[in-house]
N, C-alpha and C positions, 0 to 999 in steps of 0.2 A: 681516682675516686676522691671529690672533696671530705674534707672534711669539717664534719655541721656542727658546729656550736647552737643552734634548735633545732627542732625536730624535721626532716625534710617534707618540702608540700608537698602537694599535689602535684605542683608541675616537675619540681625535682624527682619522681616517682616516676613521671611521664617521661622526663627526657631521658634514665635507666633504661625505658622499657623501649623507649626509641634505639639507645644505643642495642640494645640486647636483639630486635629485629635487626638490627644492620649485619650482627655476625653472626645472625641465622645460616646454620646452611642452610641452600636455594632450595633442597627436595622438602623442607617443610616450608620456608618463607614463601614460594608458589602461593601457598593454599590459604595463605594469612594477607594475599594483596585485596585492598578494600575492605577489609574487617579493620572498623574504628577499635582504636584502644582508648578506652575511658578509664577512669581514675576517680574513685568516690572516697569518702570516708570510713563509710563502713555501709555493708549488706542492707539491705532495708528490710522493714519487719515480713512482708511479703514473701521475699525471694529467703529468708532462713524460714518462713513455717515452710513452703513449699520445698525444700530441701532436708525438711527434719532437721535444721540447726538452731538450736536455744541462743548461742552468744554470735554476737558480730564479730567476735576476736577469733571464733575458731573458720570462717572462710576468708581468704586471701585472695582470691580470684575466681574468675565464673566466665567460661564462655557461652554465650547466648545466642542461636542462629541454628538454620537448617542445616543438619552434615554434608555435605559433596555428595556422598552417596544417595540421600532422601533427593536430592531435587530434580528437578524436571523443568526445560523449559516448556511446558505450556502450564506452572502452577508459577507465576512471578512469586519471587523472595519481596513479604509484606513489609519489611521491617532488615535493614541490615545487620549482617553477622558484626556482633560486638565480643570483647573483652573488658571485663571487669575486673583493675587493680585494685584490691580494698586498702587503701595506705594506714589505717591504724592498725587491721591486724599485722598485714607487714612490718609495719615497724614493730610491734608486738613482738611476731618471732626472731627481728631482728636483735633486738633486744636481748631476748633469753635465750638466742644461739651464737651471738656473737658472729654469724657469720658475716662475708662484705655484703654490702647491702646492694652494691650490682648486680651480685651472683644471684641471691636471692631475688630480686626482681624478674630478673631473666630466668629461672628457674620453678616460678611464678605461672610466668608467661609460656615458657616450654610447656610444660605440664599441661596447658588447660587448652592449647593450642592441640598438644599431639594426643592428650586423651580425648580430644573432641574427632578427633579423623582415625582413632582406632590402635593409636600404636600403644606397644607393652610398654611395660616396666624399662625389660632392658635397652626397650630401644628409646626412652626417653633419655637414659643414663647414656649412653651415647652420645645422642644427640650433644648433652650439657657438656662431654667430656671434648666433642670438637669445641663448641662454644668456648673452654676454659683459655 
């Protein structure tokens, strides 16, 4: 993990999130091949009123797309499944937890990945504990 003397971009957030898919296990990274990971600055006013969220600092991520189980081939997917890394909030909670900012990216990423395809709690924590 470098270490940043300013605040990390956009792309420094991206290439976390790149390393963090690489040591996905394979029984979730399947299900995330061709889902773009994007990297914004913060939520846009739209997707927090549509979420019931007041501040950009309190969502970190967002996946956006039809679940595996909704689709069907005879409804083509309008629009490809995305990931939304928000980098100010992250850095946000990076910030006021001290955590490495890897983990948190990737843990970021876990979460919005495996609560999008249905998995609990514990099997999120799993998941992050092989990642570790």
């Amino acid at each position: 993990m470098p270490a940043y003397t300013t605040p990390p971009s956009e792309e420094d957030i991206r290439g976390l999130a790149e390393a963090a898919l690489a040591a996905m296990p394979e029984r979730l990274a399947r299900h995330v091949r061709g889902v773009a990971i994007l990297v914004e600055e913060v939520a846009d006013d739209e997707t927090l009123s549509d979420m019931g969220i007041e501040s950009p600092w309190d969502l970190t991520g967002l996946y956006r797309g039809i679940p595996m189980t909704q689709r069907s081939v005879s409804n083509p997917v309008a629009f490809p499944d995305s990931i939304f890394l928000y980098r100010e909030a992250i850095l946000l909670e990076w910030i006021e937890t001290g955590e490495d900012l890897g983990k948190l990216v990737a843990s970021v990423l876990v979460h919005e990945i495996a609560h999008h395809f249905g998995f609990s709690d514990d099997d999120i924590e799993r998941i992050e504990t092989e990642m570790s």
